[in-house]
C-alpha positions as CSV (number, residue, x, y, z in Angstrom):
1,X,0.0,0.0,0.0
2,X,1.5,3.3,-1.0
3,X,2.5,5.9,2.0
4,X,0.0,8.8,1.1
5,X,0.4,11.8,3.0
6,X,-3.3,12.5,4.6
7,X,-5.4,14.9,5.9
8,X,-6.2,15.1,9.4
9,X,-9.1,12.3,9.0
10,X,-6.7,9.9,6.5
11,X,-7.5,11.1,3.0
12,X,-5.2,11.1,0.5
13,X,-3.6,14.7,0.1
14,X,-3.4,15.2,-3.9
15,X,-1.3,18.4,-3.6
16,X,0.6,19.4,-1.0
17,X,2.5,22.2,-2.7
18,X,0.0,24.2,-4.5
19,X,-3.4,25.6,-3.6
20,X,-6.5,24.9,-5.1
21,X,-7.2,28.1,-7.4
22,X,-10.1,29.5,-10.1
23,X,-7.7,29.5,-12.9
24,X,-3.7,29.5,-12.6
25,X,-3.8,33.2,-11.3
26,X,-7.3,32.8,-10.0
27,X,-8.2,33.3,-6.4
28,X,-7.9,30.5,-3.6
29,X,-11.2,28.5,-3.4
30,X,-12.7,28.1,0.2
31,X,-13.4,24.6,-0.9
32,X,-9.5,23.9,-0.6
33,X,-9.6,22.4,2.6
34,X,-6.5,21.0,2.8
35,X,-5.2,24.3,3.0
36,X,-7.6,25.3,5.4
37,X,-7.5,22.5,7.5
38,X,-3.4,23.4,7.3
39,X,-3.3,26.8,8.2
40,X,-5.6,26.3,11.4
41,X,-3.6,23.7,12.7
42,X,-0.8,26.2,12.4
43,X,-2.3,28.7,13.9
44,X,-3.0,26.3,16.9
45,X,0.5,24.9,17.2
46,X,1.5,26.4,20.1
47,X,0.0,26.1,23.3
48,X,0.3,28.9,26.1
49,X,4.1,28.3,27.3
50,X,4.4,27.8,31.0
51,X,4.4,31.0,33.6
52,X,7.7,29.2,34.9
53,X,9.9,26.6,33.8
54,X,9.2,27.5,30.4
55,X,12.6,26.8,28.9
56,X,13.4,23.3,29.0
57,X,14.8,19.3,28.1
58,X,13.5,15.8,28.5
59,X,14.2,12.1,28.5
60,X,12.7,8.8,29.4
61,X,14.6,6.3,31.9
62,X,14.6,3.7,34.4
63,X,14.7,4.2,38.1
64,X,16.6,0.8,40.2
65,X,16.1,0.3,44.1
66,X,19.4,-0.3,45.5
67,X,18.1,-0.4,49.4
68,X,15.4,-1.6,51.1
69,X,13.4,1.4,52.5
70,X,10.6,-0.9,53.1
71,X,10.4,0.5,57.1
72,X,9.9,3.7,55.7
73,X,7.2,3.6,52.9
74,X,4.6,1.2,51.7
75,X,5.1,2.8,47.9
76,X,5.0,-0.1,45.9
77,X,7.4,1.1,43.4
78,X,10.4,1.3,45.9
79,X,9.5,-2.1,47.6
80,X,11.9,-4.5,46.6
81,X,15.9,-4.1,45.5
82,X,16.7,-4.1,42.3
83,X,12.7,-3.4,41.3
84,X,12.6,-1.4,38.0
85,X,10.3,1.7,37.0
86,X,10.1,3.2,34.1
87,X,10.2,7.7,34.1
88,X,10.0,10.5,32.5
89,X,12.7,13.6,33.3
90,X,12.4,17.5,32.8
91,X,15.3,19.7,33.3
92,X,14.4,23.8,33.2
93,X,15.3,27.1,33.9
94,X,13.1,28.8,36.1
95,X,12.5,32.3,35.2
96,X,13.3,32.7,30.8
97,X,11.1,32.5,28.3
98,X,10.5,29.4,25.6
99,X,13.9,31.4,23.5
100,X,15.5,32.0,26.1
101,X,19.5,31.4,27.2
102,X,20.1,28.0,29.0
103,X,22.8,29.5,31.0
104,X,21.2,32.2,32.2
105,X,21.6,32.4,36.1
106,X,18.5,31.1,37.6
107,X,18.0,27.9,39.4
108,X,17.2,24.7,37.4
109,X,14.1,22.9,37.8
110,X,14.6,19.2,38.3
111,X,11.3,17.5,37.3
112,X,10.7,13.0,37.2
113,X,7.6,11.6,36.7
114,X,7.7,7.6,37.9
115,X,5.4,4.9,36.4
116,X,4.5,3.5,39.0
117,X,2.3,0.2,39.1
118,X,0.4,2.3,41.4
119,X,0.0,5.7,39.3
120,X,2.2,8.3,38.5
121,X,4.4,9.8,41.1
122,X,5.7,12.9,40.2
123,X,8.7,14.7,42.0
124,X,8.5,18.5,41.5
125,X,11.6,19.6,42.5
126,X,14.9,21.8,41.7
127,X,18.3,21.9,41.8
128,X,18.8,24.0,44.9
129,X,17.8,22.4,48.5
130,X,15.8,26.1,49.5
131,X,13.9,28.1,47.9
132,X,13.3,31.8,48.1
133,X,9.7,32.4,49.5
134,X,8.2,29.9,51.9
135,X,4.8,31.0,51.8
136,X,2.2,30.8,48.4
137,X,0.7,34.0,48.6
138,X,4.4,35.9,47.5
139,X,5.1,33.4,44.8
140,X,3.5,35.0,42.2
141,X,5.0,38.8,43.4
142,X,8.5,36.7,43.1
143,X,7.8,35.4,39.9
144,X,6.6,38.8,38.7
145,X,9.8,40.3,39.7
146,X,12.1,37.7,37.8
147,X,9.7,38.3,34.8
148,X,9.5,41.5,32.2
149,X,8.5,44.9,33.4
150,X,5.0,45.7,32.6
151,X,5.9,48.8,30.8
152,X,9.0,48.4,29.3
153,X,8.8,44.6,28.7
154,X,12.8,44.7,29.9
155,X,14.0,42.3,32.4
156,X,13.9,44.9,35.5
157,X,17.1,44.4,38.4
158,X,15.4,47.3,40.5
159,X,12.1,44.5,40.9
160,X,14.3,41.9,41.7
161,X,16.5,43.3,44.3
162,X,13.1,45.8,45.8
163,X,11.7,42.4,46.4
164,X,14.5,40.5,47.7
165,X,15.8,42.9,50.2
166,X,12.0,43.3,51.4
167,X,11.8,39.5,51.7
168,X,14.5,38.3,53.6
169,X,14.0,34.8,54.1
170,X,15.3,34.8,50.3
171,X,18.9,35.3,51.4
172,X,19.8,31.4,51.9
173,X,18.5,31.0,48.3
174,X,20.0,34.4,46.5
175,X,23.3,33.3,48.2
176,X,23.4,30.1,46.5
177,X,22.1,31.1,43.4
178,X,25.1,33.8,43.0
179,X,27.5,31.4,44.1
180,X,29.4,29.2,42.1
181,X,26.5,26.5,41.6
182,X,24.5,29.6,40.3
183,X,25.2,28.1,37.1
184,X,25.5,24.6,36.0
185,X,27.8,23.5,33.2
186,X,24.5,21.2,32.3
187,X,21.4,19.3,33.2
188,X,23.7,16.6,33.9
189,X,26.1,18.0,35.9
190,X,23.6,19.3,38.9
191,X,22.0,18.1,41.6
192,X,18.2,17.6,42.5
193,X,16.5,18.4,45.6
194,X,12.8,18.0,46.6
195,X,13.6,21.5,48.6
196,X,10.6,20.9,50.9
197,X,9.5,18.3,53.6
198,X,7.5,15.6,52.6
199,X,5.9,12.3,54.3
200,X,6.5,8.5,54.1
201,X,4.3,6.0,55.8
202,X,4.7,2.3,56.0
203,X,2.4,-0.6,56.0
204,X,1.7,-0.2,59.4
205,X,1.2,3.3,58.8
206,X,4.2,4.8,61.0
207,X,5.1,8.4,59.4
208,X,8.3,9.9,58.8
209,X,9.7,13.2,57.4
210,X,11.5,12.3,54.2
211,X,13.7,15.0,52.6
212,X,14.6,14.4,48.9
213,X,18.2,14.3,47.2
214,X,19.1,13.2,43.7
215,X,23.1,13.3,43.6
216,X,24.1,13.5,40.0
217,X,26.6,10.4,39.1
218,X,28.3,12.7,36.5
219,X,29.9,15.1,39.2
220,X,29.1,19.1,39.8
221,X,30.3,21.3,36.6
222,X,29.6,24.8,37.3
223,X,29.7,27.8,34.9
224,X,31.7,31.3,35.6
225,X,29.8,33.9,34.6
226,X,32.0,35.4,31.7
227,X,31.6,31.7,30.2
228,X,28.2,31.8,30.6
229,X,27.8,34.7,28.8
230,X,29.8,34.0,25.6
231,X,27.4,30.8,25.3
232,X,24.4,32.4,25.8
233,X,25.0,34.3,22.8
234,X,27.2,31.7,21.2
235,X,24.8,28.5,21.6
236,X,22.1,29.5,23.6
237,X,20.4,26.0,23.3
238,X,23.6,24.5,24.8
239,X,22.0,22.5,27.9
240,X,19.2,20.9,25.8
241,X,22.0,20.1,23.3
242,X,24.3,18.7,25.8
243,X,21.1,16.3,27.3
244,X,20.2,15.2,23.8
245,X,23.7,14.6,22.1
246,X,24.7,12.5,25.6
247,X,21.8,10.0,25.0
248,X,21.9,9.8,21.8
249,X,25.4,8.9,22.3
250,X,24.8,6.3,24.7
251,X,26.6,8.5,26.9
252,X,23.7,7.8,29.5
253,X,23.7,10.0,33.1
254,X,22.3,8.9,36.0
255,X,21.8,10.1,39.4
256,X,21.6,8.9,43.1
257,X,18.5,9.3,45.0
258,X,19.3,9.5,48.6
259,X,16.4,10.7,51.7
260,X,16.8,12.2,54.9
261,X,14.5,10.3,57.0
262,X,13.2,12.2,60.2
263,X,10.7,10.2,63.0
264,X,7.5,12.4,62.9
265,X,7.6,13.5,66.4
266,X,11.3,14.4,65.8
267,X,10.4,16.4,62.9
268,X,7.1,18.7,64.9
269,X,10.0,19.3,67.9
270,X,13.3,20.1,65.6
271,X,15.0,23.0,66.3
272,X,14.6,25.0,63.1
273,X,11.1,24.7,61.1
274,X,11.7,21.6,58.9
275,X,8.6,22.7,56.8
276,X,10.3,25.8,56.0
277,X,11.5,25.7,52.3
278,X,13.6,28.5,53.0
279,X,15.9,26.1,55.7
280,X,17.7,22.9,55.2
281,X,18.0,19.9,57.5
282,X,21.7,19.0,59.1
283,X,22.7,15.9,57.2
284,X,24.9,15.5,60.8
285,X,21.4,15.0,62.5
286,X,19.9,13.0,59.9
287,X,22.4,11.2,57.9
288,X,21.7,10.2,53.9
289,X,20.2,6.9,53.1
290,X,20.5,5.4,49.5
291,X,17.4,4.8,47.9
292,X,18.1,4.2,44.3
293,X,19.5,5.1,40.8
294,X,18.0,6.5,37.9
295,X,19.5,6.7,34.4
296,X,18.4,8.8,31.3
297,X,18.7,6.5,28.2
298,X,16.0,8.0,25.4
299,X,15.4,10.4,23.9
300,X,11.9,11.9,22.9
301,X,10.5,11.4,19.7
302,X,8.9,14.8,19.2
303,X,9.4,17.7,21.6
304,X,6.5,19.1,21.1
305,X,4.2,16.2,22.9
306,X,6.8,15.0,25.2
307,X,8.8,17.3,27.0
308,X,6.4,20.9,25.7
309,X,3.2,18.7,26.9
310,X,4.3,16.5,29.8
311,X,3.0,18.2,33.3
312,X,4.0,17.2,36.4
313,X,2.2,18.3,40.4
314,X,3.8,17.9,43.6
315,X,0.3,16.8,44.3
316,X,0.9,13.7,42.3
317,X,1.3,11.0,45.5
318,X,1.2,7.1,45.3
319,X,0.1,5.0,48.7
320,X,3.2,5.6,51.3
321,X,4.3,9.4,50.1
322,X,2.3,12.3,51.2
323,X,2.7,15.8,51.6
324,X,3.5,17.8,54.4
325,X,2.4,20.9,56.4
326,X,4.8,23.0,54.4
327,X,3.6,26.3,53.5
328,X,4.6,26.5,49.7
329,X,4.2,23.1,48.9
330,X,0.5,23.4,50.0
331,X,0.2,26.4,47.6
332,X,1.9,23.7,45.0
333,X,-0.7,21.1,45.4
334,X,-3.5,22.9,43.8
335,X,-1.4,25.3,41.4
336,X,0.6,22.8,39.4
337,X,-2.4,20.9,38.0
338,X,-4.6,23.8,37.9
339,X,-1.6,25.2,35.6
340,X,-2.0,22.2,33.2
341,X,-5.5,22.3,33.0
342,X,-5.0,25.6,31.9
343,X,-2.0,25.6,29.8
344,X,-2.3,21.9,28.2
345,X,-6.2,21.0,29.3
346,X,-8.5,19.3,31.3
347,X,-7.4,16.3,29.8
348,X,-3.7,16.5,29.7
349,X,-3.3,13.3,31.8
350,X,-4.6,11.4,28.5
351,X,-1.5,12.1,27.0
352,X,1.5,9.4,26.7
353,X,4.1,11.4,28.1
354,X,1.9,11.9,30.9
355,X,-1.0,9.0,30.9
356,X,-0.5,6.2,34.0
357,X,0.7,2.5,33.1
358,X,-1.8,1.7,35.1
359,X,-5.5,2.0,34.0
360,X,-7.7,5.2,34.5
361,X,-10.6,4.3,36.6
362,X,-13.3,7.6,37.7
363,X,-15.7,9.4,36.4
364,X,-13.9,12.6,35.3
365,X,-15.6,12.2,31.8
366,X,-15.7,14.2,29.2
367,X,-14.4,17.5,27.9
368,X,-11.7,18.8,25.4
369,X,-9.6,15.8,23.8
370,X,-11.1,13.2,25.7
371,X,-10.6,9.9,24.2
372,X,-9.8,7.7,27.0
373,X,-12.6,4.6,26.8
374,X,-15.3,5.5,29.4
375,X,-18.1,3.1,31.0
376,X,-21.2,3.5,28.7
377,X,-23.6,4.5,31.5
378,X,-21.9,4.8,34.9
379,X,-20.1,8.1,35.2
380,X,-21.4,9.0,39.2
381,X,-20.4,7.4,42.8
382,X,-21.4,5.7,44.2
383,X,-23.8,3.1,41.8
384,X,-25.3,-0.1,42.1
385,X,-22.6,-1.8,40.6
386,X,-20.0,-0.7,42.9
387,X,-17.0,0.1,40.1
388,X,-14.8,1.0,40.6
389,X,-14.2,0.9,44.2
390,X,-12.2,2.9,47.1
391,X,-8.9,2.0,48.3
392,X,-10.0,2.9,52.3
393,X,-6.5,1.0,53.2
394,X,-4.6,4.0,51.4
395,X,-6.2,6.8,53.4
396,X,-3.4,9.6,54.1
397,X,-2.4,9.4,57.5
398,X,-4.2,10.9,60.3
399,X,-2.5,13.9,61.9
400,X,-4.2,15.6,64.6
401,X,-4.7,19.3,63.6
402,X,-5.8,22.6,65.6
403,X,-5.4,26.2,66.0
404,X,-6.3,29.8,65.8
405,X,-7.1,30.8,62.2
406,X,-4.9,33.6,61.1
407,X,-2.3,35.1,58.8
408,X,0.6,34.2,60.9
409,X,4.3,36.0,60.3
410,X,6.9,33.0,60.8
411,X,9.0,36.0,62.6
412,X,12.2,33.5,62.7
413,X,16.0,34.0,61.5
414,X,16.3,34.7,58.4
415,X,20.1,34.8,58.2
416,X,22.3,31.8,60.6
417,X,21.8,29.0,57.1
418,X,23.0,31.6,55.4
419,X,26.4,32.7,57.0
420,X,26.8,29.5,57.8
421,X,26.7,28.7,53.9
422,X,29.1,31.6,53.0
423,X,31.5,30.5,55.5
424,X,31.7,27.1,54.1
425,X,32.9,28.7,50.6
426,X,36.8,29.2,49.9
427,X,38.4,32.9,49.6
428,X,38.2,32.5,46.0
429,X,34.4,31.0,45.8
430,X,33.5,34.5,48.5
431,X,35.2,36.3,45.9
432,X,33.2,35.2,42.9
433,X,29.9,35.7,45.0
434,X,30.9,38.8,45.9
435,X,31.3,40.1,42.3
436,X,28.2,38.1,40.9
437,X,26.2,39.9,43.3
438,X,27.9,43.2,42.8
439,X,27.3,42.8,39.0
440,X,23.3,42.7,39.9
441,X,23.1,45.2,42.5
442,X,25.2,48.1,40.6
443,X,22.2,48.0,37.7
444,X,20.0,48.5,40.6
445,X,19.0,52.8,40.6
446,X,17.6,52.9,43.5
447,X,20.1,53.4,46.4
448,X,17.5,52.0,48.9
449,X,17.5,49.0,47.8
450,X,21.1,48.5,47.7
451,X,21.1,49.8,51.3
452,X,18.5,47.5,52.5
453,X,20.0,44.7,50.7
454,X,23.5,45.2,52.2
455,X,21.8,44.7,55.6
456,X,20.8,41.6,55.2
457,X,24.6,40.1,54.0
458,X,25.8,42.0,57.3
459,X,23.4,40.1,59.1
460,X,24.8,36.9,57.5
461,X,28.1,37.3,58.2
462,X,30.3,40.5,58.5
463,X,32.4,39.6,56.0
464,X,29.4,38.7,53.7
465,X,28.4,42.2,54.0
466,X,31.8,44.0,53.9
467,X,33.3,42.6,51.2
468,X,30.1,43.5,48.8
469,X,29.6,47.1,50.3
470,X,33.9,47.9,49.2
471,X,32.9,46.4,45.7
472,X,29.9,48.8,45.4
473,X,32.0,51.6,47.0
474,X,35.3,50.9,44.6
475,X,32.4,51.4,41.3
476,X,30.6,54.2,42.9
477,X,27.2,52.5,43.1
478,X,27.5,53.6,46.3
């Protein structure tokens, strides 16, 4: 049978490179719908990019259990050593456009979606441990600020800084993100962190605190910031160049998925808020423990429905992982898919890239690209013929809540992770944060700011704050 290229229903296109016309110079008939048919679906290529993580690359892999967390969780999928799930991986920049640079500094978004025999769990994460807001309500002021100014559509430094120095719990994550890891080399030279607190349960539903570390196998490459600059104009695409040419090399990367695990009562009564994204946990108190390895080794087929389309929520759980009390990721649960519903549709989780291995079983019917086989009659619960059923042995666990409703300030320090963090740096590595922030503050034009600002490294660490206020002083920003 001969290969005709078709219409969107499977009929034979007879002419693909000339319109149908009234004569040779005639006008276009409306009857041509081919054409028609051709030009709409171009107009409809594109669906809205995302408001964050826009810019981004993908692959497919296979995650291993190499440990037996088994007391921990009851999640099927990381029961056994040397069990096998197939996933899906999205590496992004946080804060660019579709075109933008992939070496811009910004942290990386670090996204996996697991296959679970259970359903999809999907880990929404980035590669930084912190994050720079800790409560949902300023997360879309931050992301405003990182973002184009209304009026002049130009990236804006005086929004950035105006709402960093006025948000101080940002100064753990602005401190790594000028640092030397501000920039990775590539997607497979970073780490990836679940940045917030999350929950395990086992089968006789004990909690624990889990927090989330995928150690990349390849080793930390970082890029300077002059280096970074030459690519970005050079080969802006460079990342999702890097991730692509790798696998199709067989050059595969992997990466080490370790947990914190912290007893429930031990996690209410730490010393510092461990559902703070803005704080870390000391791996002296609670130690690494290796949970497995996944490796990237395929590439997609077509960007567009695979890595453009695939959508992943923090709100995507399986039985034994559930969230926390954390602020942000509470905010996450509901945004992320309300995001995709949006940008993608209500039936985004139809698509391959992001469709279960396992089969879809409820009565969320209907709407825009549905096509997922339905039951003829039954689409309510509960029905006489009791399909499908609840899973009441999967209920989240039952933590006792109370309190005064309120908008409650966390009114906590802001700045001890963070000295702590510079002082861990070499004289060389201060250096280059020192002058990485310097080259962001001096574009600042309001002196305010930069004043404001500068407190906050002095509250860090004198030296934090000494060493940038001579820079600024030595260029006359200040």
């Amino acid at each position: 049978m001969t290969d005709y290229l078709t219409t969107n229903q499977g009929s034979p296109v007879k002419d693909d490179q000339n319109s149908l016309t009234a004569g040779v110079r005639g006008p276009i008939l409306i009857q041509d719908t081919h054409l028609l048919e051709k030009l709409a679906h171009f107009n409809r290529e594109r669906v809205p990019e995302r408001v964050v993580h826009a810019k981004g690359a993908g692959a497919y892999g296979e995650f291993v259990v190499t440990n037996d967390v088994s007391d921990y969780t009851k999640a099927a999928f990381l029961s056994t050593v040397g069990k096998k799930t197939e996933m899906f991986a999205r590496f992004s920049t946080v804060a660019g456009e579709l075109g933008s640079a992939d070496t811009l500094r910004d942290p990386r978004g670090f996204a996996l979606k697991f296959y679970t025999e259970e359903g999809n769990f999907d880990f929404v994460g980035n590669n930084t441990p912190v994050f720079f807001v800790r409560d949902p309500l300023k997360f879309p002021d931050f992301i405003h600020t990182q973002k184009r100014n209304p009026q002049t559509h130009l990236k804006d430094p005086n929004a950035v800084w105006d709402f960093w120095s006025l948000s101080p719990e940002s100064l753990h994550q602005v401190t790594i993100l000028m640092s030397d890891r501000g920039i990775p080399a590539t997607f497979r030279h970073m780490h990836g962190y679940g940045s917030h607190t999350y929950m395990w349960t086992n089968e006789a539903g004990v909690p624990h605190f889990i927090k989330y570390h995928f150690k990349t196998n390849q080793g930390i490459k970082c890029l300077h910031a002059d280096v970074a600059e030459e690519l970005a104009g050079s080969n802006p695409d460079c990342h999702t160049e890097d991730l692509f040419n790798a696998i199709e090399a067989g050059d595969y990367p992997s990466w080490t998925l370790s947990v914190q695990v912290i007893p429930y009562e031990d996690g209410i009564n730490y010393a510092s808020d461990i559902f703070d994204v803005t704080k870390t946990v000391s791996q002296k108190d609670y130690p690494l423990i290796e949970v497995g390895v996944f490796t990237l080794n395929r590439n997609p087929d077509n960007y567009f429905n695979e890595v453009e389309q695939a959508t992943f929520s923090p709100g995507n759980f399986v039985p034994g992982i559930e969230a926390s009390p954390d602020k942000l990721l509470q905010g996450r649960l509901f945004a992320y898919g309300d995001a995709h519903r949006y940008r993608v549709g209500a039936n985004s989780h139809h698509l391959p890239v992001n469709a279960p291995k396992n089969n879809l079983r409820n009565h969320q019917q209907d709407g825009s690209m549905s096509y997922i086989k339905a039951s003829a009659s039954v689409n309510y619960s509960p029905n006489r013929f009791d399909r499908p059923v609840e899973a009441p042995e999967h209920k989240d666990y039952r933590a006792e809540l109370q309190g005064t409703v309120g908008n409650f300030d966390y009114n906590d320090d802001f700045y001890s992770q963070a000295g702590i963090l510079y002082n861990i740096f070499t004289e060389e590595e201060k250096e280059r944060l020192a002058d990485n922030i310097v080259s962001g503050l001096k574009q600042v034009t309001y002196p305010d700011i930069i004043h404001r600002q500068l407190k906050h490294f002095y509250a860090a660490d004198e030296d934090y704050g000494y060493r940038i206020e001579m820079k600024l002083k030595q260029l006359k920003v200040i």
